[in-house]
mmCIF file of the N, C-alpha and C atoms, coordinates in Angstrom:
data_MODEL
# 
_entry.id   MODEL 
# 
loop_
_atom_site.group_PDB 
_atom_site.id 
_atom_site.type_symbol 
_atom_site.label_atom_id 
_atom_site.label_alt_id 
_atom_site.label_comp_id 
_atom_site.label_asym_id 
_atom_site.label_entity_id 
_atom_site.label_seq_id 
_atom_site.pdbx_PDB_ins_code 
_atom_site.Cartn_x 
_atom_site.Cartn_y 
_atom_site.Cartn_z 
_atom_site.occupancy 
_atom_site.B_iso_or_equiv 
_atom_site.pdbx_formal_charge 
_atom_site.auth_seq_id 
_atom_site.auth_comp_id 
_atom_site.auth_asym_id 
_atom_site.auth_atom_id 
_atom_site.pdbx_PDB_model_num 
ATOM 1   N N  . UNK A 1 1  ? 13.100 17.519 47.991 1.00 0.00 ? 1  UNK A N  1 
ATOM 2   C CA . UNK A 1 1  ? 13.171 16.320 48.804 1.00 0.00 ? 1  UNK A CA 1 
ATOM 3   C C  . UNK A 1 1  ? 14.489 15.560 48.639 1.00 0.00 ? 1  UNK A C  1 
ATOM 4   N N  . UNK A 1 2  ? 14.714 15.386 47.224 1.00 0.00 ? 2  UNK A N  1 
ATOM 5   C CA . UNK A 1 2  ? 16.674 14.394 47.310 1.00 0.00 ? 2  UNK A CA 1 
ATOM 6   C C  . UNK A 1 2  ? 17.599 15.410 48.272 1.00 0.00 ? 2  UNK A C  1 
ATOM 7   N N  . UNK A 1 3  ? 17.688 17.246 48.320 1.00 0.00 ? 3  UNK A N  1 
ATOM 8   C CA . UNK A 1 3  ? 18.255 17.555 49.110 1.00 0.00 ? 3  UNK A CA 1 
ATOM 9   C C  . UNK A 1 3  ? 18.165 16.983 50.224 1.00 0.00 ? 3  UNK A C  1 
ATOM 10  N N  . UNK A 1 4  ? 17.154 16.826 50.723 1.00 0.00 ? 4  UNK A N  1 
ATOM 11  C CA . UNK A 1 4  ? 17.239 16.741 52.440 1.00 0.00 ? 4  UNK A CA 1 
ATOM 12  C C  . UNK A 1 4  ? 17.215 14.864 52.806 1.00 0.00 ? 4  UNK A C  1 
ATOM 13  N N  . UNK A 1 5  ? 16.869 13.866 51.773 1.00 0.00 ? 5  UNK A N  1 
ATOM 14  C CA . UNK A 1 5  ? 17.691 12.602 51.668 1.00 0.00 ? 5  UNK A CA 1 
ATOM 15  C C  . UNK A 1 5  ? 18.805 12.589 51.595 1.00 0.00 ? 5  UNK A C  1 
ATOM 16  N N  . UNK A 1 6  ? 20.065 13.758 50.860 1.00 0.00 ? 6  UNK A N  1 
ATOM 17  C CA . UNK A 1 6  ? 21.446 13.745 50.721 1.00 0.00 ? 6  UNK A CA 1 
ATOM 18  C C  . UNK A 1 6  ? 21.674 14.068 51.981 1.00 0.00 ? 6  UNK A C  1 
ATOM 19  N N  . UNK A 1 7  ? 21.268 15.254 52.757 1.00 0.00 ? 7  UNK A N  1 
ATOM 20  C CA . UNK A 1 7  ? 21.341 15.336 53.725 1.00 0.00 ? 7  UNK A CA 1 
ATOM 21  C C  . UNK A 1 7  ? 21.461 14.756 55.039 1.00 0.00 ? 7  UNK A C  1 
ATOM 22  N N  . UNK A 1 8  ? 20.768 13.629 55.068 1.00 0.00 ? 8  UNK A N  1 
ATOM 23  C CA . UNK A 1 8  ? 19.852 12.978 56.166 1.00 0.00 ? 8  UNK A CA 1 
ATOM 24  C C  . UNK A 1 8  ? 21.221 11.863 55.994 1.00 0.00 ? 8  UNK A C  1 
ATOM 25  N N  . UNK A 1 9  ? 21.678 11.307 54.282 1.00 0.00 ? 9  UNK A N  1 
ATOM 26  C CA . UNK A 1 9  ? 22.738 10.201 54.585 1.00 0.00 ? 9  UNK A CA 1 
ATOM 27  C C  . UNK A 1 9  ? 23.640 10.737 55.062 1.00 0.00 ? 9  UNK A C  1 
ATOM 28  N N  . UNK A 1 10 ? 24.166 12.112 54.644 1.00 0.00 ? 10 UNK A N  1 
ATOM 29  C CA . UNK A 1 10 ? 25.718 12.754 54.910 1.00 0.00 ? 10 UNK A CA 1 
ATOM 30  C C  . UNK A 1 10 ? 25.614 12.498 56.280 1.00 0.00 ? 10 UNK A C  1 
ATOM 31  N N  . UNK A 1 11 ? 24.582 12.676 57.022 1.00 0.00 ? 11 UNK A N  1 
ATOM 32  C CA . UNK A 1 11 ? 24.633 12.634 58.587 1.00 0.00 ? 11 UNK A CA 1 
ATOM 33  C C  . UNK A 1 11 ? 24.649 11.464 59.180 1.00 0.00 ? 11 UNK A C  1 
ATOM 34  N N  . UNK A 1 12 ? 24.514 10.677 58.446 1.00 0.00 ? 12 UNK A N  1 
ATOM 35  C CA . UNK A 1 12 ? 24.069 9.260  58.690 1.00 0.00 ? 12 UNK A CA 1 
ATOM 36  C C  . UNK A 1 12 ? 25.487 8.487  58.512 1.00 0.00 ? 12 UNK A C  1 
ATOM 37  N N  . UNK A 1 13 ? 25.944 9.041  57.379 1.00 0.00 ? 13 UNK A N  1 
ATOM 38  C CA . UNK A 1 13 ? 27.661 8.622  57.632 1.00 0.00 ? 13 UNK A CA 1 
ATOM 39  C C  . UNK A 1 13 ? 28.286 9.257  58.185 1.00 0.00 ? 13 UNK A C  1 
ATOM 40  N N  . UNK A 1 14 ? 28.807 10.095 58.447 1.00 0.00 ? 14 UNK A N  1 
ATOM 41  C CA . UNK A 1 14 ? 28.989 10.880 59.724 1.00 0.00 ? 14 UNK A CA 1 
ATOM 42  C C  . UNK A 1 14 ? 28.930 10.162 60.486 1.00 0.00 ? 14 UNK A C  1 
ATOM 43  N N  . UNK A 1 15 ? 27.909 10.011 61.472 1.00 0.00 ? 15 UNK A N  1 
ATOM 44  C CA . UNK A 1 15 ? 28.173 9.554  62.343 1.00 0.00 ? 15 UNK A CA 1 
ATOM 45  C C  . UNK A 1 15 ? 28.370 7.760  62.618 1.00 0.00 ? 15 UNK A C  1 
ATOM 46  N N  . UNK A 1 16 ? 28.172 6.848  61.258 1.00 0.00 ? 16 UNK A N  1 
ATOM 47  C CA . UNK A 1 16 ? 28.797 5.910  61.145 1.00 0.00 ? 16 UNK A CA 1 
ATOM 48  C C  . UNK A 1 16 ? 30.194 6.305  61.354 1.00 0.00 ? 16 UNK A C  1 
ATOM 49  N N  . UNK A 1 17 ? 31.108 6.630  60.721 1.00 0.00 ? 17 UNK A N  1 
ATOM 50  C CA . UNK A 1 17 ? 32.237 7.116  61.025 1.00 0.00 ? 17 UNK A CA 1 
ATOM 51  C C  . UNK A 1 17 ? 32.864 7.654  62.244 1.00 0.00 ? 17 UNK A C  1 
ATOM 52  N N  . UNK A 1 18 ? 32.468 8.317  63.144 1.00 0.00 ? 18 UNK A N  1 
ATOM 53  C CA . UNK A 1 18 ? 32.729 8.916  64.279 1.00 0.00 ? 18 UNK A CA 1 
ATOM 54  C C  . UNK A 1 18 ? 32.631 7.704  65.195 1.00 0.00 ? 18 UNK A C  1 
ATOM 55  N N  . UNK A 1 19 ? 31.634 7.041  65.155 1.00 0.00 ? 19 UNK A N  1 
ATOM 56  C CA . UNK A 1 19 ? 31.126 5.461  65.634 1.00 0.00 ? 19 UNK A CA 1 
ATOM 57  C C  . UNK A 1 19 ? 32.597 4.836  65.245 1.00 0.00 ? 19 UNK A C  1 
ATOM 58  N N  . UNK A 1 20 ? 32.707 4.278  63.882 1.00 0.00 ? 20 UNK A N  1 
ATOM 59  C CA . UNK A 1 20 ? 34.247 3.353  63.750 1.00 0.00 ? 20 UNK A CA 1 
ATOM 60  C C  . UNK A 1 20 ? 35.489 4.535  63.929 1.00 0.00 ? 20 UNK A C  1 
ATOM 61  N N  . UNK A 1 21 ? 35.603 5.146  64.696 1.00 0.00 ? 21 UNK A N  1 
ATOM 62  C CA . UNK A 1 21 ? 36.678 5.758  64.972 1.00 0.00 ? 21 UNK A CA 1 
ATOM 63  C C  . UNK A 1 21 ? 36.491 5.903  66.607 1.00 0.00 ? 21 UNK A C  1 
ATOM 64  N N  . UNK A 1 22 ? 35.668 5.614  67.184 1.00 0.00 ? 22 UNK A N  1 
ATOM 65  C CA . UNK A 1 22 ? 35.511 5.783  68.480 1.00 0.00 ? 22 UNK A CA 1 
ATOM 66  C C  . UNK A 1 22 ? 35.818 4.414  69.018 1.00 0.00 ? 22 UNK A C  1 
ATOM 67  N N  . UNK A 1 23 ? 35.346 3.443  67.872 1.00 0.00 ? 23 UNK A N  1 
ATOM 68  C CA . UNK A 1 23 ? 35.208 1.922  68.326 1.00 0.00 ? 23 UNK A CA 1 
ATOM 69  C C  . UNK A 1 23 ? 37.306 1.489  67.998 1.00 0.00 ? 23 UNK A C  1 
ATOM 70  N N  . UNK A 1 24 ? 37.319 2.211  67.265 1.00 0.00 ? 24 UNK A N  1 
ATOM 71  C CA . UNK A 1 24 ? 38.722 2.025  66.555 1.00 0.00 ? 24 UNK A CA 1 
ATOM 72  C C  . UNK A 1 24 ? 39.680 2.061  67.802 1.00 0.00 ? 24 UNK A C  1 
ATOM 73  N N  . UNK A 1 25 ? 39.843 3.345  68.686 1.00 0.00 ? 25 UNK A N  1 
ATOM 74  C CA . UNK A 1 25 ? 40.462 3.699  69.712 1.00 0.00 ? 25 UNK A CA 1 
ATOM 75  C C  . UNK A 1 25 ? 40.221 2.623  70.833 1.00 0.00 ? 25 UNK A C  1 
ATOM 76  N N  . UNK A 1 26 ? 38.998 2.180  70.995 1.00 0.00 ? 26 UNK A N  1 
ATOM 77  C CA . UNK A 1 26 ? 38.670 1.787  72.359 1.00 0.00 ? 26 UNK A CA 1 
ATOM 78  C C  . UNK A 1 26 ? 39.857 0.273  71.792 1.00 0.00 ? 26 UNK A C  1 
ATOM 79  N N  . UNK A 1 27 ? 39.838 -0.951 70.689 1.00 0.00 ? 27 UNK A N  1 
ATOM 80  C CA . UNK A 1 27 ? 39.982 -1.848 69.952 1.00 0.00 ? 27 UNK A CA 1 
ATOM 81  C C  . UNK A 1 27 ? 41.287 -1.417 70.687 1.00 0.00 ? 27 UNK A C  1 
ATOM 82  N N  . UNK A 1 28 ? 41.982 -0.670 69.760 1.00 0.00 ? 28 UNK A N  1 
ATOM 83  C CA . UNK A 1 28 ? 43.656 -0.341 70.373 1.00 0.00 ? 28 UNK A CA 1 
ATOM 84  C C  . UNK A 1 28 ? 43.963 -0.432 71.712 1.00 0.00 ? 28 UNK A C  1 
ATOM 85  N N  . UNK A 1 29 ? 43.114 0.009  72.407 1.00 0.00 ? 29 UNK A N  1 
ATOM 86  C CA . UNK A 1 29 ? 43.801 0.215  74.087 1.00 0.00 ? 29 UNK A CA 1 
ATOM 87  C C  . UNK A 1 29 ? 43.211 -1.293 74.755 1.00 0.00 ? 29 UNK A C  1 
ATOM 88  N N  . UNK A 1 30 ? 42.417 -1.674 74.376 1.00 0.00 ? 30 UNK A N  1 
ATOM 89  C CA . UNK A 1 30 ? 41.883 -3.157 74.465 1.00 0.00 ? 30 UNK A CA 1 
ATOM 90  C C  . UNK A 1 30 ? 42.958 -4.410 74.179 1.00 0.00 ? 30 UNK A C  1 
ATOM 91  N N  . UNK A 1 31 ? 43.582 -4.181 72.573 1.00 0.00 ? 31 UNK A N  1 
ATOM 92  C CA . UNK A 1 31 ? 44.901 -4.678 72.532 1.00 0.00 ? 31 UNK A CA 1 
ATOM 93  C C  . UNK A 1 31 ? 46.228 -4.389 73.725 1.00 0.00 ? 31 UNK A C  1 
ATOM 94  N N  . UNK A 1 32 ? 46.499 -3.352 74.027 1.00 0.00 ? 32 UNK A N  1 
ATOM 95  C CA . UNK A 1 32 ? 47.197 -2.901 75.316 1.00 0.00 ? 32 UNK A CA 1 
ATOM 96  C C  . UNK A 1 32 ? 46.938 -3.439 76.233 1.00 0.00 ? 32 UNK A C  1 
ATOM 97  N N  . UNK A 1 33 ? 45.910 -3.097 76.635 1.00 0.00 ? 33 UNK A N  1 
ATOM 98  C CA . UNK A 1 33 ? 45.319 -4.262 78.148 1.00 0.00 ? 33 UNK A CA 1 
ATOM 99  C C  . UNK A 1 33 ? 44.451 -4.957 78.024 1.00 0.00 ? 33 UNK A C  1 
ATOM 100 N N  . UNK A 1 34 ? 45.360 -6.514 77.735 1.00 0.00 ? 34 UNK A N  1 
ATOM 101 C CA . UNK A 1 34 ? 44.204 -7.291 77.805 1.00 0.00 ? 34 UNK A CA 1 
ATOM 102 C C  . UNK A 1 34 ? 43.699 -7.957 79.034 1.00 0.00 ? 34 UNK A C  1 
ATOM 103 N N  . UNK A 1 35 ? 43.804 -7.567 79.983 1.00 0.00 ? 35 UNK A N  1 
ATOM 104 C CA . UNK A 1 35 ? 43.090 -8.228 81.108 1.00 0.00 ? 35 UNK A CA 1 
ATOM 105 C C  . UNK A 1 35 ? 42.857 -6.515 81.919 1.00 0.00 ? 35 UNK A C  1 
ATOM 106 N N  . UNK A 1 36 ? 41.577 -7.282 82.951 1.00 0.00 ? 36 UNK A N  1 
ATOM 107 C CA . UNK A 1 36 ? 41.225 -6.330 83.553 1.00 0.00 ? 36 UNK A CA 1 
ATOM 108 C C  . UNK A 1 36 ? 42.753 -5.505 85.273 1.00 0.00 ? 36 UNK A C  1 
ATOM 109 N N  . UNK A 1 37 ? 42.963 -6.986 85.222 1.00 0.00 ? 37 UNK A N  1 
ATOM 110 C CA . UNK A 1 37 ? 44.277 -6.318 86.137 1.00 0.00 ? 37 UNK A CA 1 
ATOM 111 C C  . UNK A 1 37 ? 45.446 -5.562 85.765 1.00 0.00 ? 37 UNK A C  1 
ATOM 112 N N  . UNK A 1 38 ? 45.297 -5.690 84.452 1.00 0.00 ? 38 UNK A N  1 
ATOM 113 C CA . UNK A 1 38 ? 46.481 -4.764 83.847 1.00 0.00 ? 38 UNK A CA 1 
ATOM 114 C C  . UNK A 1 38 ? 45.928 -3.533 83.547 1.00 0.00 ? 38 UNK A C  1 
ATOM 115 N N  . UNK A 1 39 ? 44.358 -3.246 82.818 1.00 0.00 ? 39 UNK A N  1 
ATOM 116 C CA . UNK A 1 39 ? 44.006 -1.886 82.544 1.00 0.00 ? 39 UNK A CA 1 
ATOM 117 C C  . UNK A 1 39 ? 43.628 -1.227 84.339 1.00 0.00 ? 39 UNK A C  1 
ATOM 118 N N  . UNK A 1 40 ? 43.287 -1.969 85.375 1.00 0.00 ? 40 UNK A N  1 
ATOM 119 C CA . UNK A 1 40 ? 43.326 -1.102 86.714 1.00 0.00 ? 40 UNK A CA 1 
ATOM 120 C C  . UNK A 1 40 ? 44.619 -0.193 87.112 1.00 0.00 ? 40 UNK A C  1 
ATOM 121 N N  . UNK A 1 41 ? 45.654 -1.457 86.884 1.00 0.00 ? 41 UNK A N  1 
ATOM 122 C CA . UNK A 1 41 ? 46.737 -0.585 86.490 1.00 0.00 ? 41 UNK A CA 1 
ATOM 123 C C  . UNK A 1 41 ? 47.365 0.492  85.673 1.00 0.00 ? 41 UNK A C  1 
ATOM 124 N N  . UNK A 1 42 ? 46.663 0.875  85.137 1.00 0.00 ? 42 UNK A N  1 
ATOM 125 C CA . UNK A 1 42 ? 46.945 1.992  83.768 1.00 0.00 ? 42 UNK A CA 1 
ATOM 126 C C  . UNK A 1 42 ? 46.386 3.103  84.343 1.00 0.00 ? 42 UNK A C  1 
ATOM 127 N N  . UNK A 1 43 ? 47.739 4.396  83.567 1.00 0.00 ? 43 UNK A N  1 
ATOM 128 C CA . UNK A 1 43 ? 47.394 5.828  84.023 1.00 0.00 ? 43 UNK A CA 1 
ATOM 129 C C  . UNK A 1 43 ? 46.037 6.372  84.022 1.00 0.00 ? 43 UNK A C  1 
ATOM 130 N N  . UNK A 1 44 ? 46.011 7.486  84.319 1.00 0.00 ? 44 UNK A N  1 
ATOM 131 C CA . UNK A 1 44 ? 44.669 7.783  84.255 1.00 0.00 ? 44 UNK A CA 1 
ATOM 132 C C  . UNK A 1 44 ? 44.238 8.738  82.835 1.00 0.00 ? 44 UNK A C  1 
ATOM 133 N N  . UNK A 1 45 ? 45.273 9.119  82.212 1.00 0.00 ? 45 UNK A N  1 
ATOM 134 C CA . UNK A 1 45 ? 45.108 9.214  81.068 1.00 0.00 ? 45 UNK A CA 1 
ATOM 135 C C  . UNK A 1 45 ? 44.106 8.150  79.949 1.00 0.00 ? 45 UNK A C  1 
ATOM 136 N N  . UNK A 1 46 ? 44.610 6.709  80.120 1.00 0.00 ? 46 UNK A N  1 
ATOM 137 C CA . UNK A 1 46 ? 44.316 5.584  79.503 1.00 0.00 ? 46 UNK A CA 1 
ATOM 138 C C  . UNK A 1 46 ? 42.692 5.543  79.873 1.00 0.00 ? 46 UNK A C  1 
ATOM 139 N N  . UNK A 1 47 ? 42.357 5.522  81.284 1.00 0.00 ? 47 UNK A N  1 
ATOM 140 C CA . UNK A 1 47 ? 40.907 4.765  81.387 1.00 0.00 ? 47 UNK A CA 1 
ATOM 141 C C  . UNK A 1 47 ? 40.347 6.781  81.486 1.00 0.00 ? 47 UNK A C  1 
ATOM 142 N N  . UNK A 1 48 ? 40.609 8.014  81.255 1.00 0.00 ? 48 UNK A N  1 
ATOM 143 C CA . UNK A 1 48 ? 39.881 8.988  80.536 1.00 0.00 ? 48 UNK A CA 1 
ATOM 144 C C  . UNK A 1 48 ? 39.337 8.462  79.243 1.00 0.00 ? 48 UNK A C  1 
ATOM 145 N N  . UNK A 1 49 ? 40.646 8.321  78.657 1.00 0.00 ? 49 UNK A N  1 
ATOM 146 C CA . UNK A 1 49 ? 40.222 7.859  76.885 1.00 0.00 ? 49 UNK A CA 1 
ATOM 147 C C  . UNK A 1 49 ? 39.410 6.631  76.812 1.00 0.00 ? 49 UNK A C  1 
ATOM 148 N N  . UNK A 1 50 ? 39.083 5.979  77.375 1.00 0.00 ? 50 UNK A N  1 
ATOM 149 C CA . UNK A 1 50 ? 38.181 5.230  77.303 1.00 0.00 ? 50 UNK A CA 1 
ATOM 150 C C  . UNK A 1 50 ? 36.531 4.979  77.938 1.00 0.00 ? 50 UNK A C  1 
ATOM 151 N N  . UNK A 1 51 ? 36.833 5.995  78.906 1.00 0.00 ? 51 UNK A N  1 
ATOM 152 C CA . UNK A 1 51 ? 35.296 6.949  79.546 1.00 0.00 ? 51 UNK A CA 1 
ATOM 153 C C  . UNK A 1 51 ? 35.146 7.137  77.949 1.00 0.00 ? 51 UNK A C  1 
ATOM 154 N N  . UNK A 1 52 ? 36.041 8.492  78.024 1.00 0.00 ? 52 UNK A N  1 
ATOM 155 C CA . UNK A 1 52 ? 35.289 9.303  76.486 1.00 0.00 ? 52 UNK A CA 1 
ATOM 156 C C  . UNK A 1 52 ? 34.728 8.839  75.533 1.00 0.00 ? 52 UNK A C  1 
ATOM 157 N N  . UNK A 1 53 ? 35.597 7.577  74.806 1.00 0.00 ? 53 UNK A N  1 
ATOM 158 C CA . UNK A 1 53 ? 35.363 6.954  73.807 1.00 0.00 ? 53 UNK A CA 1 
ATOM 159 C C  . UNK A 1 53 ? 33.570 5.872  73.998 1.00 0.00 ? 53 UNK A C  1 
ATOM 160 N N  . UNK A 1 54 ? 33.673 5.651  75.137 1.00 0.00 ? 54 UNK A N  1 
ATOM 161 C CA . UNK A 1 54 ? 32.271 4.615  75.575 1.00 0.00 ? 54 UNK A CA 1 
ATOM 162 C C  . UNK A 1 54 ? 31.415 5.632  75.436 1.00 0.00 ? 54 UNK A C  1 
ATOM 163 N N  . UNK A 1 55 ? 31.339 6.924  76.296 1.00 0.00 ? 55 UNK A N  1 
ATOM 164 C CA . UNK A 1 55 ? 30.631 7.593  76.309 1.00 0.00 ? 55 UNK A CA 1 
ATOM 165 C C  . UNK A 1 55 ? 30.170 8.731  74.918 1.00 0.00 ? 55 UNK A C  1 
ATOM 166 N N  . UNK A 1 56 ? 31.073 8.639  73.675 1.00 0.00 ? 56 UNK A N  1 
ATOM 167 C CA . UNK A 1 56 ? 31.007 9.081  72.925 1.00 0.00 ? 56 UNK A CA 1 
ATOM 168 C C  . UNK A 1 56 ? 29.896 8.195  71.799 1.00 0.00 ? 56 UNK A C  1 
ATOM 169 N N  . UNK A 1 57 ? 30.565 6.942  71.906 1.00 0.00 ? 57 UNK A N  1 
ATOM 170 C CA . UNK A 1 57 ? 29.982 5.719  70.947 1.00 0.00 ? 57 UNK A CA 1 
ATOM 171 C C  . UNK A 1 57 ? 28.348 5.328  71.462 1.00 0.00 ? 57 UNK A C  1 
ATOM 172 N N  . UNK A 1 58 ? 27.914 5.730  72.846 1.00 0.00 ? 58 UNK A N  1 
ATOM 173 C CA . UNK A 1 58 ? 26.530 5.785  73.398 1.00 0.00 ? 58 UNK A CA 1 
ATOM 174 C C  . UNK A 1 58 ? 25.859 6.726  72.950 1.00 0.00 ? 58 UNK A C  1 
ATOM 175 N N  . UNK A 1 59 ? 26.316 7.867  72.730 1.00 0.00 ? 59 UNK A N  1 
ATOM 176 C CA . UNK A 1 59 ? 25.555 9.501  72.317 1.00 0.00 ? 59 UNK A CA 1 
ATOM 177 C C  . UNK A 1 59 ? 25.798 9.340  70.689 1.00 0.00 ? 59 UNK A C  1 
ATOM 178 N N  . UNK A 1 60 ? 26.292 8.757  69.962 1.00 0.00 ? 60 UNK A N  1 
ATOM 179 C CA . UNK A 1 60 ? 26.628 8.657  68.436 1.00 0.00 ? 60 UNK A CA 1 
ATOM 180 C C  . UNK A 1 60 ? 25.164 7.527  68.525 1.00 0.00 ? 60 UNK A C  1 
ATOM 181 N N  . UNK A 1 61 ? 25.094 6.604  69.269 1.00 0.00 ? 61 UNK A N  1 
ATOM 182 C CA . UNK A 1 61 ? 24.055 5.355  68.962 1.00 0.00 ? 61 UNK A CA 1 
ATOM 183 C C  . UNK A 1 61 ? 22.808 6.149  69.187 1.00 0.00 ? 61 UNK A C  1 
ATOM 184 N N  . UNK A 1 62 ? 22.822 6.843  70.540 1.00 0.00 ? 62 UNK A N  1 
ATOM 185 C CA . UNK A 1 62 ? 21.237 7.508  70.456 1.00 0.00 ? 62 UNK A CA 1 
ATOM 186 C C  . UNK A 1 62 ? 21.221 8.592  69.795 1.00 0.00 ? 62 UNK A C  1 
ATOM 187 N N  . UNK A 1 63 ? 21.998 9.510  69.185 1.00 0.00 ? 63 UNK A N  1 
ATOM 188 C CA . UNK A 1 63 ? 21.525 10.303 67.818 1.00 0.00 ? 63 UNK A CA 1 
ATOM 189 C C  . UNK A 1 63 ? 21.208 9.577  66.977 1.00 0.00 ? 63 UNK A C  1 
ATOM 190 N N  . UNK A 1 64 ? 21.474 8.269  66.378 1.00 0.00 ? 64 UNK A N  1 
ATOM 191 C CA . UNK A 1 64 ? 21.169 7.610  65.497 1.00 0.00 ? 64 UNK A CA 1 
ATOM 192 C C  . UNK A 1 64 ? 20.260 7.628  65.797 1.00 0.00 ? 64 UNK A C  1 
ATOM 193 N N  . UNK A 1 65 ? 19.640 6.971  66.735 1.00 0.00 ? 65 UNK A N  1 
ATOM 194 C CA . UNK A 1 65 ? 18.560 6.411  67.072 1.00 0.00 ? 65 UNK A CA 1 
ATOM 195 C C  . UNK A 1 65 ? 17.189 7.730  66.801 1.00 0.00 ? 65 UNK A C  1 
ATOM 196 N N  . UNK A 1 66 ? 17.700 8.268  67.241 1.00 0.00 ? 66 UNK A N  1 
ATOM 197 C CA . UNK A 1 66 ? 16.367 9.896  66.968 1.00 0.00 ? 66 UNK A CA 1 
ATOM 198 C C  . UNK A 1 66 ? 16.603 10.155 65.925 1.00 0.00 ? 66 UNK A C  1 
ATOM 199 N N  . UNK A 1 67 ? 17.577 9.896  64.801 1.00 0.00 ? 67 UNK A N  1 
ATOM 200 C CA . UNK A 1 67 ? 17.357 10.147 63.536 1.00 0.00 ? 67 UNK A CA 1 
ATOM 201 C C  . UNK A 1 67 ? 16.511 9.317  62.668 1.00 0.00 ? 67 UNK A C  1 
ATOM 202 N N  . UNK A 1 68 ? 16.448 8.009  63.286 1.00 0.00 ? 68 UNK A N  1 
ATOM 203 C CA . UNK A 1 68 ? 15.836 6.724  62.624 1.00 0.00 ? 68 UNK A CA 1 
ATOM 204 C C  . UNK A 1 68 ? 14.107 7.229  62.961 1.00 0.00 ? 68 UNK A C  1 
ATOM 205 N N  . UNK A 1 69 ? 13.914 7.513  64.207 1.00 0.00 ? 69 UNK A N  1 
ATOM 206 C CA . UNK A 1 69 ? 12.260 7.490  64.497 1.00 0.00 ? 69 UNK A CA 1 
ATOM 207 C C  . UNK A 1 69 ? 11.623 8.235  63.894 1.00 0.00 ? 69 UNK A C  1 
ATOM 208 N N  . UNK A 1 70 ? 11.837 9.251  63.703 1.00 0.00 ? 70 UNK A N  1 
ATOM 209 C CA . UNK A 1 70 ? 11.041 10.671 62.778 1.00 0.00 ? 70 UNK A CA 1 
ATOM 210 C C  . UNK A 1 70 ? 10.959 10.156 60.600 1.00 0.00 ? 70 UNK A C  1 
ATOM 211 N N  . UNK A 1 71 ? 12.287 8.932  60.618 1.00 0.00 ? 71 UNK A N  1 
ATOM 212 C CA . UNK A 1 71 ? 12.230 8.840  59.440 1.00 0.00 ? 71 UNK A CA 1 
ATOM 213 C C  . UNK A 1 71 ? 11.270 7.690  59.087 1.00 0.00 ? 71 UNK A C  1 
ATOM 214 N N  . UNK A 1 72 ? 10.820 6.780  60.466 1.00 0.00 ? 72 UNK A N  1 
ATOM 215 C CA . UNK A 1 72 ? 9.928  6.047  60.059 1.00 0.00 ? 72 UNK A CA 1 
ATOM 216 C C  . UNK A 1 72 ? 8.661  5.945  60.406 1.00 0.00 ? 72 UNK A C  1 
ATOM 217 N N  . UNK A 1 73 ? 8.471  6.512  61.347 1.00 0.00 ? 73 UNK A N  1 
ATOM 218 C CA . UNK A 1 73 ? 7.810  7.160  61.721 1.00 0.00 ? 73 UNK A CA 1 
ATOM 219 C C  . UNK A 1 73 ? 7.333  9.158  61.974 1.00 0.00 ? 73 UNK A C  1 
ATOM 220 N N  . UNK A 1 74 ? 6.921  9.257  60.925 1.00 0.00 ? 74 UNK A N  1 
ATOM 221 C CA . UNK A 1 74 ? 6.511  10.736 60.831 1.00 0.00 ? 74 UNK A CA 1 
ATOM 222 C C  . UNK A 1 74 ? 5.512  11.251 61.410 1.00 0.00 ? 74 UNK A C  1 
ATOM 223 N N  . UNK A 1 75 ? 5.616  12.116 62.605 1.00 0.00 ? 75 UNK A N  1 
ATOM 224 C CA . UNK A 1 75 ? 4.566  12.826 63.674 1.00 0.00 ? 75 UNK A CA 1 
ATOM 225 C C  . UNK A 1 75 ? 3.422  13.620 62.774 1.00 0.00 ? 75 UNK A C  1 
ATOM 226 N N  . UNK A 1 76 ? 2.857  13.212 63.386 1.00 0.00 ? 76 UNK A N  1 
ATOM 227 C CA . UNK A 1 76 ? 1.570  14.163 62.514 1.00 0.00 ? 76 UNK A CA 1 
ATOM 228 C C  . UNK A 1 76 ? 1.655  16.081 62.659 1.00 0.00 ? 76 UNK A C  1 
ATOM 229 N N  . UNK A 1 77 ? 1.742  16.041 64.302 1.00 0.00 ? 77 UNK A N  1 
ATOM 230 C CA . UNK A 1 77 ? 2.145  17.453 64.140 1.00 0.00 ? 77 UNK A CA 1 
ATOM 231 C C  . UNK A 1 77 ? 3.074  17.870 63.389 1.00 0.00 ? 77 UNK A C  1 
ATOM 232 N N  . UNK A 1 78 ? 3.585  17.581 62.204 1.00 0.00 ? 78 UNK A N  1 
ATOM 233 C CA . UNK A 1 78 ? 4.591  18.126 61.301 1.00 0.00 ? 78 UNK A CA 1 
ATOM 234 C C  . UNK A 1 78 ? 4.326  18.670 60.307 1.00 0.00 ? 78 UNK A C  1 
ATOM 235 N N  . UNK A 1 79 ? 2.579  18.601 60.018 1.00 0.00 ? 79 UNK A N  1 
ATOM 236 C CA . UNK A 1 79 ? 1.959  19.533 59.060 1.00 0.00 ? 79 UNK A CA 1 
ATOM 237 C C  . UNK A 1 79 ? 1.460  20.568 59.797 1.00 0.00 ? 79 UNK A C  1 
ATOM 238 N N  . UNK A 1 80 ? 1.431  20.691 61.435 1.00 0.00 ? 80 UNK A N  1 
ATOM 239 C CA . UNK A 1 80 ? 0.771  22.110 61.840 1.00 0.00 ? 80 UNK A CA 1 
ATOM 240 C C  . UNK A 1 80 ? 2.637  22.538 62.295 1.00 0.00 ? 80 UNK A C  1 
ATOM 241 N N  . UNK A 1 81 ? 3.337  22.030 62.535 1.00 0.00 ? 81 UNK A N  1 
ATOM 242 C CA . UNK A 1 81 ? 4.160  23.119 62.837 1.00 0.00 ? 81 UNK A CA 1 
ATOM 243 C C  . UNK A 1 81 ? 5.627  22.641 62.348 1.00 0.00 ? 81 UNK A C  1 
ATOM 244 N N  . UNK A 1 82 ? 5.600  23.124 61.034 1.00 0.00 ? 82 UNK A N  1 
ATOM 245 C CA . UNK A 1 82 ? 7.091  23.069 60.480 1.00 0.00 ? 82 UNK A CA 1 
ATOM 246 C C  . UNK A 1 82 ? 8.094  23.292 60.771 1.00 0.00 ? 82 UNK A C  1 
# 
């Protein structure tokens, strides 16, 4: 059982991390444009990286999120099918 608690945090920071590095990027280009008429103006390079980054930091929150439910909630079917 501590294996798969070591486990469960390594993943758990993980993706804390991926989270402040996603949030990190968006922060920077936010500093760059601070108004919305200046980021309309920006290549399209700029508002990709910031699709990605939103859309990355949403899928990092709901893996969290399915990692949290099973840990506090434990399904019963988990003694018929391992």
């Amino acid at each position: 059982m501590p294996y798969l608690a070591n486990k469960r945090m390594l993943e758990y920071t993980s993706k804390l991390e991926n989270l402040n590095e996603c949030l990190r990027k968006l922060y920077s280009i936010a500093k760059k444009y601070t108004t919305l008429t200046s980021y309309k103006k920006a290549n399209w390079m700029v508002k990709d990286a910031v699709e990605r980054n939103i859309q990355k930091s949403i899928e990092i929150i709901i893996d969290m999120g399915k990692m949290l439910i099973p840990d506090r909630h434990p399904t019963p079917l988990k003694k018929y099918f391992p």
